[in-house]
N, CA, C and O atoms as a GROMACS GRO file, in nm:
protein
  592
    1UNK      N    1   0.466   1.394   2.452
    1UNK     CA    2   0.451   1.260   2.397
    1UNK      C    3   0.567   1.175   2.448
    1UNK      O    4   0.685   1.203   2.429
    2UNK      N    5   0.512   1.044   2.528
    2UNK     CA    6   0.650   1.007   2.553
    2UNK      C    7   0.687   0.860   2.459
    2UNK      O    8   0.793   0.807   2.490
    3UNK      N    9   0.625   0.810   2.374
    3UNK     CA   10   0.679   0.781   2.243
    3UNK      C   11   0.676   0.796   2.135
    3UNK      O   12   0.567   0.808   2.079
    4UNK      N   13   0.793   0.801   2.068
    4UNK     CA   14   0.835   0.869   1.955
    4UNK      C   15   0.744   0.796   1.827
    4UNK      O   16   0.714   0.677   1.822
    5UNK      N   17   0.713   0.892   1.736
    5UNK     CA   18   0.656   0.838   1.612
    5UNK      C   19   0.678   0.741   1.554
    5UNK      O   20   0.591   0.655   1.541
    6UNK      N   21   0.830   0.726   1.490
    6UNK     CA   22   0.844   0.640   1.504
    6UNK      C   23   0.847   0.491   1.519
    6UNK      O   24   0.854   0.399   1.438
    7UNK      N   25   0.841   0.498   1.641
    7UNK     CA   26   0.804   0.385   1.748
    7UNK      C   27   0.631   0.356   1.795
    7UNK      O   28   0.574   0.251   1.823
    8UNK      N   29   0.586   0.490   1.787
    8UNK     CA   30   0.447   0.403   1.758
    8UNK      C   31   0.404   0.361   1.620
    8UNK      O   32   0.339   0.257   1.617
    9UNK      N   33   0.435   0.438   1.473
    9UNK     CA   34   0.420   0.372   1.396
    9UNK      C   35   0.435   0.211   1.375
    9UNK      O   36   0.359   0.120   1.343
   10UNK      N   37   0.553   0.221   1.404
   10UNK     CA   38   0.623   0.070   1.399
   10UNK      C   39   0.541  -0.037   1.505
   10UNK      O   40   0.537  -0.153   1.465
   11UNK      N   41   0.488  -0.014   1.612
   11UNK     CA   42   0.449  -0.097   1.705
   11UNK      C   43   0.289  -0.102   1.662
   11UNK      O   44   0.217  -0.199   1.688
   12UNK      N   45   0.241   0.023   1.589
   12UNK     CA   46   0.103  -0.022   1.557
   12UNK      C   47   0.100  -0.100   1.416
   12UNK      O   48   0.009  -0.175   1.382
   13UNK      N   49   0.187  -0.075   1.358
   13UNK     CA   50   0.185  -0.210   1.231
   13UNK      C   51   0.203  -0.369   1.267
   13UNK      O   52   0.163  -0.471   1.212
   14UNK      N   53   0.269  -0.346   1.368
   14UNK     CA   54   0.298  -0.508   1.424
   14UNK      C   55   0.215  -0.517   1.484
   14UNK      O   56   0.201  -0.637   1.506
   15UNK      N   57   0.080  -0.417   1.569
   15UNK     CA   58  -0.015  -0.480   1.614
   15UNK      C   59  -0.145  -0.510   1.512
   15UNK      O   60  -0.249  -0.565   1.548
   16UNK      N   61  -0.111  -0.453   1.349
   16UNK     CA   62  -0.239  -0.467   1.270
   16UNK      C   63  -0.196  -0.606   1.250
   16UNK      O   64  -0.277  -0.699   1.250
   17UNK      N   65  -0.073  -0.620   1.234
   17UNK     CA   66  -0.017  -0.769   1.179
   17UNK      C   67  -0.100  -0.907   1.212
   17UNK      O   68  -0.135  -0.998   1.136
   18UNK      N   69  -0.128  -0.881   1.427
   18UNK     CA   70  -0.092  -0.993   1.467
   18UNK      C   71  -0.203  -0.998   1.469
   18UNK      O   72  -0.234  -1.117   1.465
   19UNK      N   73  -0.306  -0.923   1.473
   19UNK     CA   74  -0.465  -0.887   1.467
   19UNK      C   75  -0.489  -0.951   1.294
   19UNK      O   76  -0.545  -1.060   1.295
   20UNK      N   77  -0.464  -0.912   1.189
   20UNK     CA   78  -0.497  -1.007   1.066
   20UNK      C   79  -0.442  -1.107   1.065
   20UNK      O   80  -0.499  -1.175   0.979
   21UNK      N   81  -0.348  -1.173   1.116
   21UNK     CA   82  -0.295  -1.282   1.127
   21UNK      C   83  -0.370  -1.410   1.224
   21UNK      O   84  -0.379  -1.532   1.213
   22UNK      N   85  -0.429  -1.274   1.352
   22UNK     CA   86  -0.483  -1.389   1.414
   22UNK      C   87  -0.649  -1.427   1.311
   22UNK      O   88  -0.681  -1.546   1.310
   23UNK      N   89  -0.706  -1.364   1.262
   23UNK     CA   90  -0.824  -1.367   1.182
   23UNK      C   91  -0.818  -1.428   1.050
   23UNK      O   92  -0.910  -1.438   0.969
   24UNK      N   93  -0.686  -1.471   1.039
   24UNK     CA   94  -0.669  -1.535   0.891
   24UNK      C   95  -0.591  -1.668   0.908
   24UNK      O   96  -0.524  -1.714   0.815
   25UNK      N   97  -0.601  -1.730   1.032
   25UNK     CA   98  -0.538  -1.822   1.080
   25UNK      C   99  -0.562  -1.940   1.009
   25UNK      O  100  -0.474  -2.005   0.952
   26UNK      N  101  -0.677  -1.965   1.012
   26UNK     CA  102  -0.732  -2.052   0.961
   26UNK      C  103  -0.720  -2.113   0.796
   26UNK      O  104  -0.710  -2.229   0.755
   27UNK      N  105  -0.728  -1.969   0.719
   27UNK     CA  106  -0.689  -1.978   0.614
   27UNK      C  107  -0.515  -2.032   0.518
   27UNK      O  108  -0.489  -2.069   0.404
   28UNK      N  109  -0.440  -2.010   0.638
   28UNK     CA  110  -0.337  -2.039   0.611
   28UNK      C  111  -0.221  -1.923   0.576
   28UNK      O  112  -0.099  -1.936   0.571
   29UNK      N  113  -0.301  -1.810   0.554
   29UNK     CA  114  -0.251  -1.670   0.499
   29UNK      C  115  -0.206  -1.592   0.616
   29UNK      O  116  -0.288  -1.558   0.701
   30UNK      N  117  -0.078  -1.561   0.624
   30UNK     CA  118   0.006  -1.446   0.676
   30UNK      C  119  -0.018  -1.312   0.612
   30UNK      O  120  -0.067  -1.312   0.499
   31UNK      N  121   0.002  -1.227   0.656
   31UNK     CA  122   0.024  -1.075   0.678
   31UNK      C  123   0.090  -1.055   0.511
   31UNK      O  124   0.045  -1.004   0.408
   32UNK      N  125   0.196  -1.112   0.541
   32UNK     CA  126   0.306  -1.094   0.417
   32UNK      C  127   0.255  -1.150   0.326
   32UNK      O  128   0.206  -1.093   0.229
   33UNK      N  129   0.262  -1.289   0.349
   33UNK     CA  130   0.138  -1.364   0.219
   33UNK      C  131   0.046  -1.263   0.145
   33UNK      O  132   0.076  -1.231   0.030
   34UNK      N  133  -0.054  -1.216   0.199
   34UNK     CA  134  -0.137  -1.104   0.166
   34UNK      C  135  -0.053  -1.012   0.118
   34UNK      O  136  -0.081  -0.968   0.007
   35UNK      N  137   0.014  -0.984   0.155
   35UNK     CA  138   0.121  -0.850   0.061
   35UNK      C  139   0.161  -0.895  -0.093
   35UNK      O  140   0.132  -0.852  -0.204
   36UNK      N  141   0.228  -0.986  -0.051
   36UNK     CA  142   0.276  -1.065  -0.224
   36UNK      C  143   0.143  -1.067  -0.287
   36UNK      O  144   0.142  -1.018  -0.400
   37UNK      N  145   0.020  -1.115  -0.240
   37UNK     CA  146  -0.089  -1.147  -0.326
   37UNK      C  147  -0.141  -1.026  -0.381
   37UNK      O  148  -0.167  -1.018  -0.501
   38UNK      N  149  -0.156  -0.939  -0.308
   38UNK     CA  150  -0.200  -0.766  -0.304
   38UNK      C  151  -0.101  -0.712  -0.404
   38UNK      O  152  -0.171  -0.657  -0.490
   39UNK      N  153   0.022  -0.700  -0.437
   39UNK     CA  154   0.094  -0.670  -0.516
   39UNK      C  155   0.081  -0.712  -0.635
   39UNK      O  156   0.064  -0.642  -0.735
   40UNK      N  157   0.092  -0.889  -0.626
   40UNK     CA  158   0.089  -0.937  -0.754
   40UNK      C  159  -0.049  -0.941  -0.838
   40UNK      O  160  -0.064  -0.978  -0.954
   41UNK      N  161  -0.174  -0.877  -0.721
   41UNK     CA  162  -0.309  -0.794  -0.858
   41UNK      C  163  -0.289  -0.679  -0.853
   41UNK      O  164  -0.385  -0.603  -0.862
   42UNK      N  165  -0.161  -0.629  -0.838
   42UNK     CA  166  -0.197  -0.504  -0.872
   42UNK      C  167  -0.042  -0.449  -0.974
   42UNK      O  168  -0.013  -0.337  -1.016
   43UNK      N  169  -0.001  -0.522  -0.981
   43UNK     CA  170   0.148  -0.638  -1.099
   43UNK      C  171   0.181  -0.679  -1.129
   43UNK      O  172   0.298  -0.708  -1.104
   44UNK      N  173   0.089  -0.740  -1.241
   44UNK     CA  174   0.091  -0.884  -1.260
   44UNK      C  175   0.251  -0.921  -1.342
   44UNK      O  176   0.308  -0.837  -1.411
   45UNK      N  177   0.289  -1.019  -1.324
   45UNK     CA  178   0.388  -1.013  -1.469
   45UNK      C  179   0.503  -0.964  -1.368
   45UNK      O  180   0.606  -1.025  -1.396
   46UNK      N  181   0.518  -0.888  -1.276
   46UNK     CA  182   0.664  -0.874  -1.193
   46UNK      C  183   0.720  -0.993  -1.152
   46UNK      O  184   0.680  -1.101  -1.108
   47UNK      N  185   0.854  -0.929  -1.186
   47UNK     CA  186   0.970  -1.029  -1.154
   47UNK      C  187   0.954  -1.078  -0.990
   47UNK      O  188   0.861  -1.047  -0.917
   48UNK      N  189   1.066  -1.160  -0.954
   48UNK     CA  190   1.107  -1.207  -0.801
   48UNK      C  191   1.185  -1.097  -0.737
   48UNK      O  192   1.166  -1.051  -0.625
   49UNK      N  193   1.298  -1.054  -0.844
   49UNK     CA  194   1.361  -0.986  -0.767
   49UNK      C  195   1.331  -0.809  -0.737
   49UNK      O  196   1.373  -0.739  -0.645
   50UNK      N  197   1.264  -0.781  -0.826
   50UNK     CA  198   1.169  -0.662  -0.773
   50UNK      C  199   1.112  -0.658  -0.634
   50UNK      O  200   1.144  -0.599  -0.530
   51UNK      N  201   0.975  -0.777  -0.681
   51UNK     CA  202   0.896  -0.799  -0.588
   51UNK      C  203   0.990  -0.823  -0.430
   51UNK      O  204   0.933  -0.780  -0.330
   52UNK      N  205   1.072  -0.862  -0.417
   52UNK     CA  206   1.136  -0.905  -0.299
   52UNK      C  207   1.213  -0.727  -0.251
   52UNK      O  208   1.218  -0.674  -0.140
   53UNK      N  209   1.258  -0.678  -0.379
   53UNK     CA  210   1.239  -0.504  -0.289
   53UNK      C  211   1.156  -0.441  -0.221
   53UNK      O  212   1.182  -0.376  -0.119
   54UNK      N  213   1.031  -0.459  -0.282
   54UNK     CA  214   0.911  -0.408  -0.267
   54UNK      C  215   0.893  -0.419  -0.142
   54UNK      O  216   0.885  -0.325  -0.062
   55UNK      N  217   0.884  -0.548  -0.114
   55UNK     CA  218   0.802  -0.610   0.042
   55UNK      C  219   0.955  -0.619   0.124
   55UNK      O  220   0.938  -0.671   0.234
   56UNK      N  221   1.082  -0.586   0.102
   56UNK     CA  222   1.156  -0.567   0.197
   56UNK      C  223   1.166  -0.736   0.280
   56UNK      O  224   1.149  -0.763   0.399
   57UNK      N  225   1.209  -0.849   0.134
   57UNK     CA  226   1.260  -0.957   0.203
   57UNK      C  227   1.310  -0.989   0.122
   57UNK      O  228   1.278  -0.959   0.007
   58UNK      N  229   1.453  -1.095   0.166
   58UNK     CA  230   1.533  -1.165   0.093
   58UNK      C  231   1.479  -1.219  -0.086
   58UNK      O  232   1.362  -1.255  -0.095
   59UNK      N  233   1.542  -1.220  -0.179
   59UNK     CA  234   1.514  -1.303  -0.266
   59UNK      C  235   1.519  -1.451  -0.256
   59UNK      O  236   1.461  -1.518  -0.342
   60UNK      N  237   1.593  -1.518  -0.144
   60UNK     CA  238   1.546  -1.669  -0.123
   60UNK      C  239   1.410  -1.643  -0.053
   60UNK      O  240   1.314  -1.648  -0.130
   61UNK      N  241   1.381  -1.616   0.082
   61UNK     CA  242   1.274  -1.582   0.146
   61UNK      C  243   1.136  -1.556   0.031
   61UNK      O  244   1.037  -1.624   0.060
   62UNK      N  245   1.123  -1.481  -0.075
   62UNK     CA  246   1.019  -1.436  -0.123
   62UNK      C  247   1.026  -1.575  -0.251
   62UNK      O  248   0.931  -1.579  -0.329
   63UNK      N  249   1.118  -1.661  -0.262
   63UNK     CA  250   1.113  -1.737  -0.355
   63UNK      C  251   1.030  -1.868  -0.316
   63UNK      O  252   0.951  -1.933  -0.384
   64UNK      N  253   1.090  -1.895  -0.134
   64UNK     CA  254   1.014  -2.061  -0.082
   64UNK      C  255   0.880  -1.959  -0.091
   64UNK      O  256   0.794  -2.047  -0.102
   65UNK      N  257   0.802  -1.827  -0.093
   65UNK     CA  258   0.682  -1.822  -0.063
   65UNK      C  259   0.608  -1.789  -0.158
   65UNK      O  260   0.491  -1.754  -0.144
   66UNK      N  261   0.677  -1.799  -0.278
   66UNK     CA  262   0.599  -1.799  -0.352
   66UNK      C  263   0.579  -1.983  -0.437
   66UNK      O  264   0.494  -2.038  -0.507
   67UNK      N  265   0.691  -2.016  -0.386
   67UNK     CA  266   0.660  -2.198  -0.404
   67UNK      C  267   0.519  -2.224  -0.296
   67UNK      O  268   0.430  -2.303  -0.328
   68UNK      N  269   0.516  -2.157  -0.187
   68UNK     CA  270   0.419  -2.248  -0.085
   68UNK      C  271   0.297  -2.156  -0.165
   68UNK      O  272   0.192  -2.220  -0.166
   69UNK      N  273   0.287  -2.052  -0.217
   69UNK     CA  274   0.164  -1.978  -0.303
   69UNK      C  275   0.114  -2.088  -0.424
   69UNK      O  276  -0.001  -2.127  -0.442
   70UNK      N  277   0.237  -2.127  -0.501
   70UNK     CA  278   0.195  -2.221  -0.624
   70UNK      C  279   0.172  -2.367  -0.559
   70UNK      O  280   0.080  -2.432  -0.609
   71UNK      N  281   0.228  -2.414  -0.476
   71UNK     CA  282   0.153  -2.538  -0.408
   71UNK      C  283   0.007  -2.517  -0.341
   71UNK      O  284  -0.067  -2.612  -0.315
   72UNK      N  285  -0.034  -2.350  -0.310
   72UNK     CA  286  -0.154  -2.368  -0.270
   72UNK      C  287  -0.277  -2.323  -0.429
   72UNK      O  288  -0.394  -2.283  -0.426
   73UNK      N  289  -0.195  -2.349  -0.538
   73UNK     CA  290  -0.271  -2.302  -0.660
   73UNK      C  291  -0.295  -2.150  -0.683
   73UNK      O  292  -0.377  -2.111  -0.765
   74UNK      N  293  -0.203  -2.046  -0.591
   74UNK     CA  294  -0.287  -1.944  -0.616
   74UNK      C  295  -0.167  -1.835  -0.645
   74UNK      O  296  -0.166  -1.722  -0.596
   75UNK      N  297  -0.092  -1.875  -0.709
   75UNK     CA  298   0.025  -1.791  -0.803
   75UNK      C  299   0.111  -1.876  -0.878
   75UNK      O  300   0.108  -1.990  -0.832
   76UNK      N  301   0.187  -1.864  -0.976
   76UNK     CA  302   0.221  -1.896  -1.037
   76UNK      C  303   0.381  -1.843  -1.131
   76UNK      O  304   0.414  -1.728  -1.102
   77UNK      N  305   0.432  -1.881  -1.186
   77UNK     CA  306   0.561  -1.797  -1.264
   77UNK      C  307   0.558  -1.904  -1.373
   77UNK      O  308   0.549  -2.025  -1.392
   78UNK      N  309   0.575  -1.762  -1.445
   78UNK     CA  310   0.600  -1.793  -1.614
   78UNK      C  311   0.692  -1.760  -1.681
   78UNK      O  312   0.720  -1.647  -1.642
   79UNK      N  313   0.766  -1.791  -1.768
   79UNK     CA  314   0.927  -1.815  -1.800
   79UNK      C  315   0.892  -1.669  -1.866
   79UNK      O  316   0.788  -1.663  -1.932
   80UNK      N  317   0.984  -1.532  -1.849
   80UNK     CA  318   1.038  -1.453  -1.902
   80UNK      C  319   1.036  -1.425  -2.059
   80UNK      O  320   1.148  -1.448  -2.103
   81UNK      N  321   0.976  -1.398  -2.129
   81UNK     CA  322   1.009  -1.430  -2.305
   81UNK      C  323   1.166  -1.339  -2.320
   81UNK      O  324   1.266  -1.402  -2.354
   82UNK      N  325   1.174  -1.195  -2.294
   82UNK     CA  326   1.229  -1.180  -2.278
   82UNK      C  327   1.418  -1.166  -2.185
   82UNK      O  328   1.506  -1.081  -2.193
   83UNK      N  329   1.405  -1.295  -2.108
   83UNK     CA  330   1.469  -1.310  -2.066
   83UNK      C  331   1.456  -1.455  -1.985
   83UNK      O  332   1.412  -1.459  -1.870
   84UNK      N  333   1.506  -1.590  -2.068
   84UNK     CA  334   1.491  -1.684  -2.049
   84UNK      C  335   1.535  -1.745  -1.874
   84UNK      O  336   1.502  -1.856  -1.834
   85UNK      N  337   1.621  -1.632  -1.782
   85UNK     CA  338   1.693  -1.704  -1.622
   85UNK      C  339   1.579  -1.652  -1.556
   85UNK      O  340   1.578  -1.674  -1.435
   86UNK      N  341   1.437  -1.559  -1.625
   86UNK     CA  342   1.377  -1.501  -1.522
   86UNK      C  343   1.222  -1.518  -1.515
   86UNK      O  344   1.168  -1.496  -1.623
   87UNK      N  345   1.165  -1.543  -1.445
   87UNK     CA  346   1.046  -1.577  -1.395
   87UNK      C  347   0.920  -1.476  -1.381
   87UNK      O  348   0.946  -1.407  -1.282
   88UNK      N  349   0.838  -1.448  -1.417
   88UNK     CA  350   0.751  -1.352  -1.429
   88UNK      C  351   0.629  -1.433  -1.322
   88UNK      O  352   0.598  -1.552  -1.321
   89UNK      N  353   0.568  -1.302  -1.222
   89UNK     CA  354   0.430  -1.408  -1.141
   89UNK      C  355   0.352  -1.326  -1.157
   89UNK      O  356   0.366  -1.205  -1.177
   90UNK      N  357   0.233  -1.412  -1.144
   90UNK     CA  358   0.092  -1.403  -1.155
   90UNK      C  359   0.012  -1.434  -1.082
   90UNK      O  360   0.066  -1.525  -1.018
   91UNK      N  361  -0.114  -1.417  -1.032
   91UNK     CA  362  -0.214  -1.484  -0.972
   91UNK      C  363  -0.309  -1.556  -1.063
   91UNK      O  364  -0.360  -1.530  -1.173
   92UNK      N  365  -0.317  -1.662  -0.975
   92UNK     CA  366  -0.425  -1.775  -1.078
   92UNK      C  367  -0.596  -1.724  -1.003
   92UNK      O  368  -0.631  -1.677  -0.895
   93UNK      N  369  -0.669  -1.766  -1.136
   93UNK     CA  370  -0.787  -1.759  -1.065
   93UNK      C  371  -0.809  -1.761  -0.946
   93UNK      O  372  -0.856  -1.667  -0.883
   94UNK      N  373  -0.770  -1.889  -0.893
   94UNK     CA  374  -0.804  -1.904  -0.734
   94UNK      C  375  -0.803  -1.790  -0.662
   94UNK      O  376  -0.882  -1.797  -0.567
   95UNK      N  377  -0.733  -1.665  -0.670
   95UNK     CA  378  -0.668  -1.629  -0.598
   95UNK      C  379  -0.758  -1.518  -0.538
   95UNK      O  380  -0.759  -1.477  -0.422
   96UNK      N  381  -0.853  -1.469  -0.666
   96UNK     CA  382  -0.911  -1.326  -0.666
   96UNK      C  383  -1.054  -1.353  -0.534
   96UNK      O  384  -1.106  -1.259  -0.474
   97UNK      N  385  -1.091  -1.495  -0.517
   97UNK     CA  386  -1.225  -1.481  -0.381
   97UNK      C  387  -1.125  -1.469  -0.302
   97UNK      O  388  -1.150  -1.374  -0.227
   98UNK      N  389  -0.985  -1.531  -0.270
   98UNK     CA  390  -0.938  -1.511  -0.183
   98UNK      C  391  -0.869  -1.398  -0.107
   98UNK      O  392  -0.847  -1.382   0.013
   99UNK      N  393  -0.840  -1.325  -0.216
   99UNK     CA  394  -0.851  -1.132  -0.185
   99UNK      C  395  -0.933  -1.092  -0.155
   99UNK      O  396  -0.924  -1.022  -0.054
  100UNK      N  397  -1.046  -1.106  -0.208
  100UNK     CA  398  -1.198  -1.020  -0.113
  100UNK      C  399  -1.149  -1.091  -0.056
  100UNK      O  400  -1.030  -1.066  -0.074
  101UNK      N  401  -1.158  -1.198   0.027
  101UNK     CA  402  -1.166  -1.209   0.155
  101UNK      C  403  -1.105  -1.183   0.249
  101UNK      O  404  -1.154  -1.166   0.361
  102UNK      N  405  -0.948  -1.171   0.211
  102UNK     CA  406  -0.884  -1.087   0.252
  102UNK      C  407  -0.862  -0.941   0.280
  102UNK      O  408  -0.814  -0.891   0.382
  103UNK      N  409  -0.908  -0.878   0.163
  103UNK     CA  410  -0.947  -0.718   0.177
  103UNK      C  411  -1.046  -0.709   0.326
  103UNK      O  412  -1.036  -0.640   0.427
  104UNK      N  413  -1.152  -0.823   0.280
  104UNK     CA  414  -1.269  -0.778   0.399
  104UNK      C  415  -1.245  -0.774   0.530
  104UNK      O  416  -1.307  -0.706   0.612
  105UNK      N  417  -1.114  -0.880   0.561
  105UNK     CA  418  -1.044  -0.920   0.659
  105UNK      C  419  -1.003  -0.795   0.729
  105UNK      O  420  -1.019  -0.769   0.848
  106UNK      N  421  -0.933  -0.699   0.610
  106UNK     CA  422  -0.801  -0.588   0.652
  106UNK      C  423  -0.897  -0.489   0.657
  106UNK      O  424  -0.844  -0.388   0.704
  107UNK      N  425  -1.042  -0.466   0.624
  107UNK     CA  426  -1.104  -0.388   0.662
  107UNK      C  427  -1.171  -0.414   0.796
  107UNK      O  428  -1.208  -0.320   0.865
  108UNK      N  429  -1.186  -0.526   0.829
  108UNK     CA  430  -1.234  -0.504   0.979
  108UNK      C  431  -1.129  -0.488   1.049
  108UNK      O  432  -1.163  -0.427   1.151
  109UNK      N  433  -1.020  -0.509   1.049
  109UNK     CA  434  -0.884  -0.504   1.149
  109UNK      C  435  -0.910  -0.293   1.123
  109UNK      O  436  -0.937  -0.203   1.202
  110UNK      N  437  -0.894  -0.296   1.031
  110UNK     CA  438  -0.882  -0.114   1.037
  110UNK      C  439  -1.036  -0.119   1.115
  110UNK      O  440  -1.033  -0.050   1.216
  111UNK      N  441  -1.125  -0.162   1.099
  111UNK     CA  442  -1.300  -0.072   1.165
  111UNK      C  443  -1.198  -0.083   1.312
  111UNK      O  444  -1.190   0.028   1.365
  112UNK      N  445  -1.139  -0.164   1.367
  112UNK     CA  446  -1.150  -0.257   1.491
  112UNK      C  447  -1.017  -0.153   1.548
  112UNK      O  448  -0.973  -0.154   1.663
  113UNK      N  449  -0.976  -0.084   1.456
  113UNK     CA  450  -0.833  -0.020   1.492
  113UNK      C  451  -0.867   0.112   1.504
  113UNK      O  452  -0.786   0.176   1.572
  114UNK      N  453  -0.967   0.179   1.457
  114UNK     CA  454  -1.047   0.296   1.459
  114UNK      C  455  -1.135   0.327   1.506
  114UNK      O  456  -1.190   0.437   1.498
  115UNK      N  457  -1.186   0.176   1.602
  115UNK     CA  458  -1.317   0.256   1.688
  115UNK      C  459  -1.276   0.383   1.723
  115UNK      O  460  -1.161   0.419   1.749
  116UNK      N  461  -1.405   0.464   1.723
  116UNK     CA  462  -1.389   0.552   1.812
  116UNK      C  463  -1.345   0.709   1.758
  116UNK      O  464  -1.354   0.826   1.797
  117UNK      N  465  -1.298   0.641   1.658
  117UNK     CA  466  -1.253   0.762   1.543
  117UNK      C  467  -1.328   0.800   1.477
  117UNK      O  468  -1.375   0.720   1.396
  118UNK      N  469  -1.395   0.988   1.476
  118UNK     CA  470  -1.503   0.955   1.370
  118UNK      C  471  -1.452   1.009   1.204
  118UNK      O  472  -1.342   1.055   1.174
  119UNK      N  473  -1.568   0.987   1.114
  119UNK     CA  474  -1.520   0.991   0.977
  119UNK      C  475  -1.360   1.104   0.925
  119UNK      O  476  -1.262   1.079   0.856
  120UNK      N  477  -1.399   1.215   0.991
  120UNK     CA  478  -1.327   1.325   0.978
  120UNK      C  479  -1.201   1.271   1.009
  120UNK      O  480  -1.107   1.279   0.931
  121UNK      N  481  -1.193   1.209   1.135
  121UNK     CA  482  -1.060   1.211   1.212
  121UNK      C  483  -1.029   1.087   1.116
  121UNK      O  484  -0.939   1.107   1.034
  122UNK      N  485  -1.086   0.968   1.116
  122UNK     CA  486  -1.005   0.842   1.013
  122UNK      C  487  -0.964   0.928   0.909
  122UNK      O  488  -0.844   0.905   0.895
  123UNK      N  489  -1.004   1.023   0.822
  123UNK     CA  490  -0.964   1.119   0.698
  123UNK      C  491  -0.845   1.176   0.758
  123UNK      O  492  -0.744   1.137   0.700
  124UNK      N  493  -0.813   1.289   0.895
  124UNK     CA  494  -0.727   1.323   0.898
  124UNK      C  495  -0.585   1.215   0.929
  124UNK      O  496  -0.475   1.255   0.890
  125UNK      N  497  -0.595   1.086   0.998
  125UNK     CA  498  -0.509   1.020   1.017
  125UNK      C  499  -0.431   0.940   0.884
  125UNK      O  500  -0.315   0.898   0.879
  126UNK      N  501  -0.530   0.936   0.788
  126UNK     CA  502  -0.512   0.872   0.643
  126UNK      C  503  -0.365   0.967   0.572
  126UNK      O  504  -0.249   0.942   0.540
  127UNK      N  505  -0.480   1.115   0.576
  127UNK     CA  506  -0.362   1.212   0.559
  127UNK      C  507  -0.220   1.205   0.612
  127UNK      O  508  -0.128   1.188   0.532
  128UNK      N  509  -0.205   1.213   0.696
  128UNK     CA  510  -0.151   1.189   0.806
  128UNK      C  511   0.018   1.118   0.762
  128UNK      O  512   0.130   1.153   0.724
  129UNK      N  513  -0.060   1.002   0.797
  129UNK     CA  514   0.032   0.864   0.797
  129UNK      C  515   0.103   0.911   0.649
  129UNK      O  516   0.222   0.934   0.629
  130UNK      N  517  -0.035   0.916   0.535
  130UNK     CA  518   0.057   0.936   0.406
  130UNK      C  519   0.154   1.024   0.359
  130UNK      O  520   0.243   0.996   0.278
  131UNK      N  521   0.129   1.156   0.426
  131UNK     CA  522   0.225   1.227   0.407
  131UNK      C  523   0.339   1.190   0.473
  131UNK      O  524   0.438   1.252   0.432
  132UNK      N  525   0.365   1.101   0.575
  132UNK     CA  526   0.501   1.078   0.640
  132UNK      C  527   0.577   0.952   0.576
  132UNK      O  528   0.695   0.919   0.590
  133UNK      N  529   0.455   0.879   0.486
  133UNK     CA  530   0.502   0.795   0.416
  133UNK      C  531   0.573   0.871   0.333
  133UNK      O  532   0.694   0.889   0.350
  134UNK      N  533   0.506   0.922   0.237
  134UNK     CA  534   0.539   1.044   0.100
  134UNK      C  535   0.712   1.098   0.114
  134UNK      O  536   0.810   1.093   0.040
  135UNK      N  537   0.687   1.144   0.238
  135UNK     CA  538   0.848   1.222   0.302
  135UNK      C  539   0.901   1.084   0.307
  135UNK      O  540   0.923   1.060   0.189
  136UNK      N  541   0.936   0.970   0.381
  136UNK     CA  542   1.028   0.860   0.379
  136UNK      C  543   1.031   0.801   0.233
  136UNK      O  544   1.145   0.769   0.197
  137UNK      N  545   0.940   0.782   0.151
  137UNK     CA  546   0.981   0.774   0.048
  137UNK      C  547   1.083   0.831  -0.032
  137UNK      O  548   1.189   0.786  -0.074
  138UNK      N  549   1.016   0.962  -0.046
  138UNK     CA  550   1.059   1.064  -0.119
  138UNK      C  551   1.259   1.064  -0.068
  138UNK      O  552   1.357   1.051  -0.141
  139UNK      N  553   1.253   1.079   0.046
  139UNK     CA  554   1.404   1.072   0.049
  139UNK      C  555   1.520   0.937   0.051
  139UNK      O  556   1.643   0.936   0.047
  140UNK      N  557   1.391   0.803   0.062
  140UNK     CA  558   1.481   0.717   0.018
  140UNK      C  559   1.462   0.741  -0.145
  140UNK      O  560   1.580   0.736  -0.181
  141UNK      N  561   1.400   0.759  -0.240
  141UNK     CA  562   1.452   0.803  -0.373
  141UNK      C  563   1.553   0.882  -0.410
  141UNK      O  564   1.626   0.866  -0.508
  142UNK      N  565   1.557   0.969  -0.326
  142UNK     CA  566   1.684   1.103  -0.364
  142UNK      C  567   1.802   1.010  -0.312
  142UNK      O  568   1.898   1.013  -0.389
  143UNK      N  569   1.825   0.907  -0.172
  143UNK     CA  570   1.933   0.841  -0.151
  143UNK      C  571   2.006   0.734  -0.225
  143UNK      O  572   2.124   0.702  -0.217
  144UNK      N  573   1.879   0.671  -0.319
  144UNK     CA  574   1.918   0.599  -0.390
  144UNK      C  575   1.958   0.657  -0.556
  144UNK      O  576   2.027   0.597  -0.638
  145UNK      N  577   1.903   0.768  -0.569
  145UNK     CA  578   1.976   0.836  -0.686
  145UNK      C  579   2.143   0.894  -0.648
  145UNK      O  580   2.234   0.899  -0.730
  146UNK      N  581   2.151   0.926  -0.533
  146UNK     CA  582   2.284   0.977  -0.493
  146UNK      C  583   2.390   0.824  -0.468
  146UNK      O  584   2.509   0.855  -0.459
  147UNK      N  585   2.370   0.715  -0.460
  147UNK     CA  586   2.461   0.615  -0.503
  147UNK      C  587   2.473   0.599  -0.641
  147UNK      O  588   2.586   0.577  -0.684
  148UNK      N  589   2.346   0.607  -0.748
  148UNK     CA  590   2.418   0.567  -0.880
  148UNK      C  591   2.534   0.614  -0.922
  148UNK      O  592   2.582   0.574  -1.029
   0.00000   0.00000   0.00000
């Protein structure tokens, strides 16, 4: 193999990127956009500064985008009860046709990324990927228990 895992992982995520990005152009929705939205139905009520761990961007960065989300009506933040400096988000109605459509989006980028693959093999690559996720996880948890 002459590139490393790695490195194709990483280069085939930036090519699902530019592939839903180019198909969602129109809409106005980025890659990342879709991430925050994808998260926030599936968490509602999370903070900023979580959420900005999660997706691995700045807390200013995840803050202008979730202003350009509530200028497009389709998230929102609600004052904290428990903690009046902090902001809790949500998705507004709007938001949920605009996930199917998005889901449907990220499912043709995967058909379009898998020609050719048949059922079995998309199953074994699923495996796959997740278990190497599972392992990078798994040991950034143990790294971050070994700083507390």
């Amino acid at each position: 193999m002459s590139e490393s895992i790695g490195f194709l992982l990483n280069d085939t995520a930036r090519l699902f990127r530019r592939a839903f990005n180019a198909r969602t152009r129109d809409s106005g929705i980025t890659a990342l956009q879709w991430r925050v939205l994808s998260y926030l139905s599936r968490h509602p009520g999370i903070r900023q500064g979580p959420l900005a761990d999660i997706i691995e961007v700045e807390p200013i960065t995840l803050s202008r985008m979730i202003d350009r989300l509530e200028e497009a009506g389709l998230a929102e933040r609600r004052a904290d009860p428990t903690d009046r400096r902090a902001w809790l988000l949500h998705l507004t109605p709007l938001a949920e046709p605009l996930l199917d459509d998005l889901r449907r989006t990220g499912r043709a980028v995967v058909a379009e990324a898998t020609e050719g693959l048949s059922d079995a093999e998309r199953d074994q690559l699923a495996a796959l990927v997740e278990r190497v996720r599972a392992n990078l996880s798994r040991r950034e948890c143990l790294k971050e228990k070994e700083t507390l």
